[in-house]
C-alpha positions as CSV (number, residue, x, y, z in Angstrom):
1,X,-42.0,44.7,-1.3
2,X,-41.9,48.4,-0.5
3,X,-38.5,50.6,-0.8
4,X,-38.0,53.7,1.3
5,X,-37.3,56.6,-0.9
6,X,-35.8,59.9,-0.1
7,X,-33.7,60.4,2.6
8,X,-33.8,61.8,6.2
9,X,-31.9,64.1,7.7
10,X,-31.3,64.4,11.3
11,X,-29.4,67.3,13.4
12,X,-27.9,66.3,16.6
13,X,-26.7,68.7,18.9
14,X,-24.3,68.4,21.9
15,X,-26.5,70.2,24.8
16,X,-23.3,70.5,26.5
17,X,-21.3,72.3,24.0
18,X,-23.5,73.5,21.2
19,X,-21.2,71.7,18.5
20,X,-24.0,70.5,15.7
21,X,-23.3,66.9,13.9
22,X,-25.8,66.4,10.6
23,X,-26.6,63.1,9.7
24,X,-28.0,62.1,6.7
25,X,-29.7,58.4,6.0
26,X,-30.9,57.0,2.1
27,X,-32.6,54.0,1.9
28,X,-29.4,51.6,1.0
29,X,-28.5,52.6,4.8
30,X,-31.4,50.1,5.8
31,X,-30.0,47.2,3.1
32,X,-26.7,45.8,4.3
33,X,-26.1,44.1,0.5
34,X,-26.4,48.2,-0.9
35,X,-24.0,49.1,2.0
36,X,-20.3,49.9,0.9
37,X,-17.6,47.5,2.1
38,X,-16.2,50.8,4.2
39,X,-18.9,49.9,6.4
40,X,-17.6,46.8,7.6
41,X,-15.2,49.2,9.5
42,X,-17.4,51.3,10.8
43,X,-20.5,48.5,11.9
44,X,-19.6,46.6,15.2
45,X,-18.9,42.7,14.7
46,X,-21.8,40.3,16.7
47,X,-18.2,38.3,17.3
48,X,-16.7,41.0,19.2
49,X,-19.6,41.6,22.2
50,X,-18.7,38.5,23.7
């Protein structure tokens, strides 16, 4: 199986304001077991949308 490599970086910019946000993805981004346990704070539960 293939691994992404690298990373990609994406600049996202408030039209309304002008204020800039940089956001920057690596590959472990895509595999939740690489992921750090912070993220469980950050990612949304499936529990909670019901």
């Amino acid at each position: 199986m293939l691994e992404p490599s690298g990373t990609v970086e994406l600049l996202v910019v408030e039209t309304a304001t002008g204020e800039e946000e940089e956001l920057v993805l690596t590959g472990k981004d895509f595999y939740p077991e690489r992921r750090s346990m912070l993220d469980d704070d950050v990612l949304p539960d499936d529990d909670d949308s019901q």
